[in-house]
N, C-alpha and C positions, 0 to 999 in steps of 0.2 A: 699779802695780808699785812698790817698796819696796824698796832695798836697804842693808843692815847687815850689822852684824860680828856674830856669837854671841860672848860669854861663857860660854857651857856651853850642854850639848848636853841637858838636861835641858828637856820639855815641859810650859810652863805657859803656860793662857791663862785671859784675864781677858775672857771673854765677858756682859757685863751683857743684850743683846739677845739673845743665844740664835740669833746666826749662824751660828757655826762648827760644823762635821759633825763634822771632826776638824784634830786639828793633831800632824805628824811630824815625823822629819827622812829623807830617803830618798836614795840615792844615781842612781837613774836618775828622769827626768820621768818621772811617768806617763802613760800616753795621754790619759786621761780630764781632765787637768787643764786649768782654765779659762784661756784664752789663752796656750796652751801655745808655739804658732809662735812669738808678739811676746816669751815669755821666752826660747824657747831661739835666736833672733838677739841678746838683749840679754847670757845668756850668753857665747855667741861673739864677739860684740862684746869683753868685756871679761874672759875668763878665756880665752879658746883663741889 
């Protein structure tokens, strides 16, 4: 986990290995997202 500030909300990545599926910005977690539980206590933890 990784947390930062954005400077713009505009989507750019710099994929040289060809990991990433995609990259957004979205307002609810999605279900499907990977270690979803451990971010949304790290959210609550520190924005709610």
């Amino acid at each position: 986990m990784f947390e930062a500030r954005a400077e713009t909300t505009a989507v750019s990545v710099s994929d040289p290995d060809g990991e990433i599926s995609e990259a957004r910005w979205f307002e609810t977690l999605p279900e499907d997202t990977r270690d979803r539980e451990e971010i949304l206590r790290w959210r609550d933890r520190f924005f709610d």
